[in-house]
C-alpha positions as CSV (number, residue, x, y, z in Angstrom):
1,X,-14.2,1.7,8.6
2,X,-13.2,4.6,10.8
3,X,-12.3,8.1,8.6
4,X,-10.2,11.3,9.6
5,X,-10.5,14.3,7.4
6,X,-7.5,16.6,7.8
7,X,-6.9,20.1,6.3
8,X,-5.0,19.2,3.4
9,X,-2.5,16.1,2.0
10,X,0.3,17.6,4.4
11,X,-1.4,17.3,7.6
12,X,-2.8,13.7,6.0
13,X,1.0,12.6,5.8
14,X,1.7,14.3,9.0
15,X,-1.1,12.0,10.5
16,X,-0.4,8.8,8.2
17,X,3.3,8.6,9.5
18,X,2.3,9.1,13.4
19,X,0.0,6.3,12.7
20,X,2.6,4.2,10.9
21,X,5.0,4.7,13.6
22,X,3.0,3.7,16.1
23,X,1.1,0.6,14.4
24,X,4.8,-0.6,13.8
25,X,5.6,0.1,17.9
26,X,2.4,-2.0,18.8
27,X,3.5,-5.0,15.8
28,X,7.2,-5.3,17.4
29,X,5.9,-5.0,21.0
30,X,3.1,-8.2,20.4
31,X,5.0,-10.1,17.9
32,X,8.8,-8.7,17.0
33,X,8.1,-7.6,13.5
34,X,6.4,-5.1,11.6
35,X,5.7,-6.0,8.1
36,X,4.5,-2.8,6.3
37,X,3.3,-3.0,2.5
38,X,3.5,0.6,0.9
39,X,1.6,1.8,-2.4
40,X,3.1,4.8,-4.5
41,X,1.4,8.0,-5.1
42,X,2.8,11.7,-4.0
43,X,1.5,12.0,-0.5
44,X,2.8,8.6,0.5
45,X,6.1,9.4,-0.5
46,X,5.7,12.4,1.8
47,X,4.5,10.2,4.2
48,X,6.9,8.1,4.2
49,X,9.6,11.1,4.7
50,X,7.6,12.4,7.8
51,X,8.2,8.8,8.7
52,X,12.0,9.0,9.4
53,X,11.1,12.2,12.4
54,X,8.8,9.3,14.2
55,X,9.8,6.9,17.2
56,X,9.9,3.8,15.2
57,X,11.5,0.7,16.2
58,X,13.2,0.4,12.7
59,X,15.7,-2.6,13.1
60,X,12.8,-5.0,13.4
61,X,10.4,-3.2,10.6
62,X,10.3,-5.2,6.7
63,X,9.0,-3.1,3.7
64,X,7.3,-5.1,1.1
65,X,5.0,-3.5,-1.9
66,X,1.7,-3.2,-2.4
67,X,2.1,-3.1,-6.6
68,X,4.8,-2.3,-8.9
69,X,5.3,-0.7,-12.7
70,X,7.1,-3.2,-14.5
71,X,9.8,-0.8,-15.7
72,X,14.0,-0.8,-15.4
73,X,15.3,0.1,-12.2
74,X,15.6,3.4,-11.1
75,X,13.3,4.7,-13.6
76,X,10.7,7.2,-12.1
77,X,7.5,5.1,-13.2
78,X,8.6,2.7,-10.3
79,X,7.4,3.2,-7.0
80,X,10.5,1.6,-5.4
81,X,12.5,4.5,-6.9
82,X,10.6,7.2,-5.1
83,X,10.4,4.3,-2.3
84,X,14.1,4.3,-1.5
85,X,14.2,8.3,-1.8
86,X,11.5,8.3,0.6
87,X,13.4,5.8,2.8
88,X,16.8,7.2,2.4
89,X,16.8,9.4,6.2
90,X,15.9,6.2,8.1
91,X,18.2,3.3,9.1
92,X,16.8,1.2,7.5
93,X,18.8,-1.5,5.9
94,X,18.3,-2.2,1.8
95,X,17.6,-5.7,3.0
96,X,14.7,-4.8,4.8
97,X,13.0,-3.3,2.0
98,X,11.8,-6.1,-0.5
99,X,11.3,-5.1,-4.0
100,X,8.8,-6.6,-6.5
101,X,10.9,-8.2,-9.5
102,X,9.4,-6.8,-11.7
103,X,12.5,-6.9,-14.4
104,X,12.2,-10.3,-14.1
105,X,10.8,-11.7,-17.8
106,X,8.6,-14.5,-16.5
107,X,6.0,-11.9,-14.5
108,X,4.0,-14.5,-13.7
109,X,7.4,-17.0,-11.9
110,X,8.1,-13.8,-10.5
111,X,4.8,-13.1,-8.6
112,X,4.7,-16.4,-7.3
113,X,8.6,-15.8,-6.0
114,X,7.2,-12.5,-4.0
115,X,4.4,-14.6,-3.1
116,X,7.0,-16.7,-1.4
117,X,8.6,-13.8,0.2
118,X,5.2,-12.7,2.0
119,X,4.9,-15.8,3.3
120,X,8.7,-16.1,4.9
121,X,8.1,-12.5,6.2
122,X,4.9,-13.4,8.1
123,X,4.8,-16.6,9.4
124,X,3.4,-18.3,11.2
125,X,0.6,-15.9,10.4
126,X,0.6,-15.4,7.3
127,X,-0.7,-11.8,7.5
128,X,0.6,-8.4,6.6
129,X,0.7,-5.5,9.9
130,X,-0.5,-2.9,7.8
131,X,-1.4,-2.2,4.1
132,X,-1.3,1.4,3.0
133,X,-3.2,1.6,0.0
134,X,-4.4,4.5,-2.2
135,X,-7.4,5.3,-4.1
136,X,-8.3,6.2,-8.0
137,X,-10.2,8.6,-9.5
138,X,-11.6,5.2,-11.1
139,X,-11.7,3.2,-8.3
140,X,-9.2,1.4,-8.7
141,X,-6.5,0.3,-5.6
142,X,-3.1,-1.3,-5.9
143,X,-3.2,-2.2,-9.1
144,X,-6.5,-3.8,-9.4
145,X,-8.4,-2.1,-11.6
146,X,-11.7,-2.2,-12.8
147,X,-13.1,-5.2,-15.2
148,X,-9.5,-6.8,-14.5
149,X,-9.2,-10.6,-14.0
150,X,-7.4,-10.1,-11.0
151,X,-9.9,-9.1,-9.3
152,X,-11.5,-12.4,-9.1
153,X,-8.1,-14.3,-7.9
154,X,-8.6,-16.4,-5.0
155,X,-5.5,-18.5,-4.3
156,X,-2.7,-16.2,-4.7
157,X,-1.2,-13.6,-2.9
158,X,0.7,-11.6,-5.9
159,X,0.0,-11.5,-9.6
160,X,1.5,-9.8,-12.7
161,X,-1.3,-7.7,-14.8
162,X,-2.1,-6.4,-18.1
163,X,-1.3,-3.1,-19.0
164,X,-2.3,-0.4,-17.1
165,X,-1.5,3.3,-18.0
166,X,1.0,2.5,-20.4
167,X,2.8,-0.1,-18.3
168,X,2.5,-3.9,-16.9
169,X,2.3,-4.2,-13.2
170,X,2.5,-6.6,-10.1
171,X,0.5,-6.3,-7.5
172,X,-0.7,-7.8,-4.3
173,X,-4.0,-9.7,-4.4
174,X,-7.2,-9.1,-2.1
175,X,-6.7,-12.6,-0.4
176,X,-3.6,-10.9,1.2
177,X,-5.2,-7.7,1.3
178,X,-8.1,-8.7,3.4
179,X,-6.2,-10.8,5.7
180,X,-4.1,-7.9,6.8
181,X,-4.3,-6.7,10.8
182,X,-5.0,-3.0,9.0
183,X,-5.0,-1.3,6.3
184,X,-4.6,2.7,6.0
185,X,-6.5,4.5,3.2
186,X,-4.6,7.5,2.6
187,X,-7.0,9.8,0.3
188,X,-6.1,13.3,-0.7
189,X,-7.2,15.7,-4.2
190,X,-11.2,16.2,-5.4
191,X,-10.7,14.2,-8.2
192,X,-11.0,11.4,-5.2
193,X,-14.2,13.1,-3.7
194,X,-16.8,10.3,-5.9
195,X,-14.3,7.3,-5.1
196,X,-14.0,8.1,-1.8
197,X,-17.9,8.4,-1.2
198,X,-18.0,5.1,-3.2
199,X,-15.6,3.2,-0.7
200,X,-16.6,5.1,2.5
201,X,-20.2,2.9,1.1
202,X,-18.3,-0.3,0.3
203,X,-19.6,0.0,-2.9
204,X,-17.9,-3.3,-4.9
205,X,-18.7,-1.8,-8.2
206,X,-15.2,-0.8,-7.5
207,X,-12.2,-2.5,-6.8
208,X,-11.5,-0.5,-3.5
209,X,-14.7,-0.7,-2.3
210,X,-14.1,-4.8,-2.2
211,X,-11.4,-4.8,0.3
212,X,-12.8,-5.7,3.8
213,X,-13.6,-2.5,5.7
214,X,-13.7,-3.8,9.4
215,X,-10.0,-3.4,10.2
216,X,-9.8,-0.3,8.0
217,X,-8.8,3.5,8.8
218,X,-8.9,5.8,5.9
219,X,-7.3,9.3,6.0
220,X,-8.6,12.2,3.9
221,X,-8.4,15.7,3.1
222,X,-11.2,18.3,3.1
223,X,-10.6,18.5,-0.9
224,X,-11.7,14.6,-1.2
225,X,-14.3,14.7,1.7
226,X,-16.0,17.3,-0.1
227,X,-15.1,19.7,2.7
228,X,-13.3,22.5,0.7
């Protein structure tokens, strides 16, 4: 796992997006796709603005989800809301951004269904480009969370949760996780400073600290370094 500390969660979306940009340049130049998986949080959705100012090869670029709130559409518990606002500036087209279905009543039909969405988006591979994931102050990491029985799921790529924080979710598995060509940590806020020392460690007591490390880049602030 290779680590960047930057000034503060700015600069860390500054520096997420350049690498975004150009992960998806290398992806469309070796195989003529970039599949990208985004997780929610504040500085991603940042991140995903600076995106739209970077040389990215955007007609051949598919957005899937890392985990989703199961919540109506459009309300601001969903990360696909702040998603699409984050998205609006680049040309990309609303069918190259692939939504969970989360308002879907059978959760668990509907994970399998996205499941079979990953798989038409990445074969013959079967394997996401990049997974941008974030980190709890519990550990936790899309939404696997700690002393959840998804942790320990093994032959499926997407499965609906308990509740979590008030809210059912979706989320992608660490079968797909682990498979992915890389996966971007982007880390920012003190309240991260334990976690982050607990993944840096690979640490399994927590959920993000069991997602394989060797193709992994993690980008911090000096706040959850411990540098401030």
């Amino acid at each position: 796992m290779d680590i960047e500390i930057l000034p503060d969660s700015d600069a860390v979306a500054r520096r997420a997006a350049a690498f975004i940009a150009d992960a998806a340049r290398a992806a469309v130049g070796a195989r003529g796709r970039f599949v990208f998986a985004a997780s929610g949080g504040r500085t991603p959705w940042v991140m995903l603005r600076a995106l739209a100012e970077e040389e990215v090869p955007w007609d051949a670029v598919e957005v899937v989800q890392v985990d989703e709130r199961v919540a109506p559409a459009g309300h601001p518990d969903r990360n696909l809301t702040h998603l699409l606002e984050s998205l609006a500036h680049t040309p990309l087209r609303s069918d190259q951004i692939h939504p969970m279905p989360v308002e879907t009543p059978d959760l668990d039909a509907a994970a399998r269904e996205y499941a079979g969405t990953l798989e038409r988006l990445t074969a013959p591979s079967g394997r996401l480009d990049l997974v941008h994931l974030g980190l709890g102050p519990d550990g936790h990491t899309a939404s696997l969370v700690p002393g959840a029985p998804e942790l320990e799921i093994r032959d499926a790529r997407v499965a609906a949760t308990g509740v979590y924080q008030g809210r059912r979710r979706m989320t992608l598995t660490f079968p797909v996780l682990d498979r992915a060509r890389r996966i971007l940590w982007v880390v920012t806020g003190a309240d991260k400073r334990e976690m982050l020392r607990r993944l840096r460690n690979g640490d399994a007591a927590i959920p993000a600290g069991r997602v394989a490390q060797d193709t992994a880049v993690v980008m911090a602030d000096r706040a959850a370094a411990g540098q401030d």
